[in-house]
N, C-alpha and C positions, 0 to 999 in steps of 0.2 A: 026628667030624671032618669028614667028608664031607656033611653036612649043611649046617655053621657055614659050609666055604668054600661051598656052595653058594646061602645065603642070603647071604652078601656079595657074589656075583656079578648076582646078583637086586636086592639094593639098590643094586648100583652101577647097572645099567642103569635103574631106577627112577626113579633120581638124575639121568642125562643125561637122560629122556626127561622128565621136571619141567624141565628149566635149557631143551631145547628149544621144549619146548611153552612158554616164555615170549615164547619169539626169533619159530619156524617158523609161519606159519598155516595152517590143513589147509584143504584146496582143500574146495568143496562144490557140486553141480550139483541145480538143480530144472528140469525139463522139465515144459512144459505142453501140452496139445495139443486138438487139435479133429477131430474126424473128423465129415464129413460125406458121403455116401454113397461113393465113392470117394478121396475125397478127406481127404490128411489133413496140416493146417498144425500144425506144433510151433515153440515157442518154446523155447528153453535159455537160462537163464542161471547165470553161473559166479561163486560168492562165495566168498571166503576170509577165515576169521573162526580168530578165535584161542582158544587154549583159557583158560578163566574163570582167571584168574589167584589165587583159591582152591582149585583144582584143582590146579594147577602147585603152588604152594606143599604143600599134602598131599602132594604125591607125591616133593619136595624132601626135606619132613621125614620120612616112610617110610622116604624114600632113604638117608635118612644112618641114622636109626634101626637099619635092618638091615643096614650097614655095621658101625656098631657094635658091635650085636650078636656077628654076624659074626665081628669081629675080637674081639671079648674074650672071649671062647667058647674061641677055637683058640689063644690064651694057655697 
């Protein structure tokens, strides 16, 4: 019993973080730099790219799959 709800709690969040990862894009930072005897110039830049939208979807259908599960288990 306590396993079933606990795999349906686990594909529910699974589930939101697929339907997000379609919406949210995850921030990303490369820092480059240069040292020259004391001295030292850095450049940042900041990108925000999204997650492969075959990714999102696997994690969709997991999502719900161990909802499923889940729920027809503790039946």
């Amino acid at each position: 019993m306590a396993t079933t709800r606990a795999l349906f709690w686990i594909g529910l969040a699974v589930l939101i973080l697929g339907i997000l990862s379609l919406v949210i894009p995850l921030p990303h930072r490369n820092r480059e730099g240069v040292n020259v005897g004391g001295v030292s110039i850095d450049i940042e830049t900041r990108h925000e790219e999204k997650v492969s939208p075959i990714i999102s979807a696997v994690m969709i259908v997991g999502g719900l799959g161990a909802i499923a599960f889940g729920r027809g288990k503790s039946s």
